[in-house]
Rosetta silent file (secondary structure, phi, psi, omega in degrees, C-alpha in Angstrom):
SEQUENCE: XXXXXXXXXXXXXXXXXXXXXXXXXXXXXXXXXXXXXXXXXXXXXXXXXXXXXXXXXXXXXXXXXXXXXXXXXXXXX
SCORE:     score description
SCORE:     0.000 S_00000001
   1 L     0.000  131.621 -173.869  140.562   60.918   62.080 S_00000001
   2 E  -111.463 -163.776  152.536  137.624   62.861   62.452 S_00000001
   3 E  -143.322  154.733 -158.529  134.062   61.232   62.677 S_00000001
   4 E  -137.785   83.072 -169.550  131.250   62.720   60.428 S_00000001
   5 L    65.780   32.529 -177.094  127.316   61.905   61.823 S_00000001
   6 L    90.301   -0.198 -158.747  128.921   58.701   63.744 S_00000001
   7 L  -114.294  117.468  157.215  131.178   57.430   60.887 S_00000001
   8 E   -19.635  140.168  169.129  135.182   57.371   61.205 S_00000001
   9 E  -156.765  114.983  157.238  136.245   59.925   57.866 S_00000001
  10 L   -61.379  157.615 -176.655  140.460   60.353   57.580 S_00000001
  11 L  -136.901  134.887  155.307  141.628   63.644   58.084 S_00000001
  12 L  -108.558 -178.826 -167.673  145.618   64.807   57.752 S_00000001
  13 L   -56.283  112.542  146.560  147.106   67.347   59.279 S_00000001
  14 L   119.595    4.925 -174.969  146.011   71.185   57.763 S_00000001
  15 L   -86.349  155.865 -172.953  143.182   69.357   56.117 S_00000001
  16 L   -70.210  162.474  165.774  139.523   71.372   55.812 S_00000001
  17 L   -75.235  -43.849 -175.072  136.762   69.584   57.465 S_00000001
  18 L   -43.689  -73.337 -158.973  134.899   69.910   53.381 S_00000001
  19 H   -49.574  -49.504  169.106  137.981   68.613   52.490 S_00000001
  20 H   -49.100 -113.970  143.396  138.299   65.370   54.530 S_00000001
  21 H    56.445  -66.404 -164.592  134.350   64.890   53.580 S_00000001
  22 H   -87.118  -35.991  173.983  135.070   65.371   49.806 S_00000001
  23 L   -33.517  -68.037  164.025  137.373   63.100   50.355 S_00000001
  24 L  -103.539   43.539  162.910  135.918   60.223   51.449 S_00000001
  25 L    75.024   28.706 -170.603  133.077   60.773   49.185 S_00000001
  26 L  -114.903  127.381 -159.292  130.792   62.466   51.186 S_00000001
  27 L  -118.588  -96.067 -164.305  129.435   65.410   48.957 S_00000001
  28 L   -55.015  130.033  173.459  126.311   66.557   50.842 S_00000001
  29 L  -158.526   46.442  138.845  126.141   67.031   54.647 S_00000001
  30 L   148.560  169.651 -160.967  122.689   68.937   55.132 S_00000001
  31 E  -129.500  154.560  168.530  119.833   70.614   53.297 S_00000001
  32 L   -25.129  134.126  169.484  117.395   73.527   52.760 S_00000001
  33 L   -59.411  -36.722 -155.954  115.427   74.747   55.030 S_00000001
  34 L  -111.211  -27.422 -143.767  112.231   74.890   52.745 S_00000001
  35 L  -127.177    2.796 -159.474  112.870   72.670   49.855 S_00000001
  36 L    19.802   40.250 -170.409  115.547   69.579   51.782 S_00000001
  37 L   -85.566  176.005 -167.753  117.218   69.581   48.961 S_00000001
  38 E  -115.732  140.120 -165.664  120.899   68.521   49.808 S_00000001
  39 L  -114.820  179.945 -178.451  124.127   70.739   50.051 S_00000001
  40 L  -172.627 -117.396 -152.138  127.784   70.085   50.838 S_00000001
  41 L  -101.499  154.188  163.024  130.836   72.118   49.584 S_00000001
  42 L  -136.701  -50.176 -176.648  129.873   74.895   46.901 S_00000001
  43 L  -112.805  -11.477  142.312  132.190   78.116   46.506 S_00000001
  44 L    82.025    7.487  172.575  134.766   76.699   49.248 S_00000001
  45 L  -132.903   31.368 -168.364  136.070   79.572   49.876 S_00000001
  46 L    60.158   16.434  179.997  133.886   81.017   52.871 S_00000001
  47 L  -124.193   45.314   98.512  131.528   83.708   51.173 S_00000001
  48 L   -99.103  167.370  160.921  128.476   81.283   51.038 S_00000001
  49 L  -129.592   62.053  165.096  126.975   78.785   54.055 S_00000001
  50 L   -89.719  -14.123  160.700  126.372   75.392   52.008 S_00000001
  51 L  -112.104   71.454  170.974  128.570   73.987   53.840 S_00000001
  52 E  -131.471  157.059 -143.524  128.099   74.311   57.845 S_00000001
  53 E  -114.418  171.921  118.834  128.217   72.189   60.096 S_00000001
  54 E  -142.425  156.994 -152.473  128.557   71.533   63.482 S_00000001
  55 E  -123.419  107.283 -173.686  131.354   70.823   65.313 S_00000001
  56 L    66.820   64.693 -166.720  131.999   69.426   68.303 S_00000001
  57 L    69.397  -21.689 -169.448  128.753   71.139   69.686 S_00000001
  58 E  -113.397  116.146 -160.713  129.187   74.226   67.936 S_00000001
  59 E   -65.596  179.008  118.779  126.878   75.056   64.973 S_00000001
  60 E    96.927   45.348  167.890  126.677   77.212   61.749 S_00000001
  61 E  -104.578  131.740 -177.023  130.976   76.667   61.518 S_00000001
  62 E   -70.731  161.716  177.871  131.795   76.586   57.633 S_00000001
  63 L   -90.053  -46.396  171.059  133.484   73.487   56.567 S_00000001
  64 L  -105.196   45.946 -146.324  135.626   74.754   54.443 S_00000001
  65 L  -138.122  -16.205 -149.691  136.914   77.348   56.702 S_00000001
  66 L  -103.603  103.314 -179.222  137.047   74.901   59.692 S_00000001
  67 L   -82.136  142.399 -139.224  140.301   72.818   60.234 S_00000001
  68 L   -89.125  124.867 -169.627  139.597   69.241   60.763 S_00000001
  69 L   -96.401  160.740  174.670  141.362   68.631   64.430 S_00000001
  70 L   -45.742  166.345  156.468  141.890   65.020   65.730 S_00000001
  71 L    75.781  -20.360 -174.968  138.898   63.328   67.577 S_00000001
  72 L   -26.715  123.690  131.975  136.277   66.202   65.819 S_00000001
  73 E   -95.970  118.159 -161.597  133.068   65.446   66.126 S_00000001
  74 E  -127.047  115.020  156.955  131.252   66.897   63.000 S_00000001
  75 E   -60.802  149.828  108.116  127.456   66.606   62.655 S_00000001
  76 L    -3.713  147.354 -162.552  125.245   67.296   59.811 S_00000001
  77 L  -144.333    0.000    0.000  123.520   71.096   60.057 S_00000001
């Protein structure tokens, strides 16, 4: 179990943070700097940064790059 902005989101074992996320139906988790339009997972394979995060204190970590460990706390970016 991870939490995601204050909210319990399951996680298993080897799962992505994106993945846990897409999971429990959370598609966006922050937005453009100029325009706030809202982003989440897009090529999901670590050569863009629509999906970062931050985690456990530490920002700008991709999501789908990042595996989700028990207790994470993962913010909005």
């Amino acid at each position: 179990m991870i939490t995601f902005d204050g909210r319990p989101v399951p996680a298993e074992p080897g799962q992505t943070i994106a993945a846990a996320l897409i999971a429990a139906g959370i598609t966006a988790w922050r937005t453009t700097r100029h325009a706030g339009r809202p982003r989440g997972l897009f090529c999901g394979i670590g050569a863009c940064f629509d999906c970062l995060v931050t985690v456990d204190g530490v920002p700008d970590l991709r999501a789908c790059l990042t595996e989700a460990h028990p207790d994470a706390e993962v913010h909005p970016q």
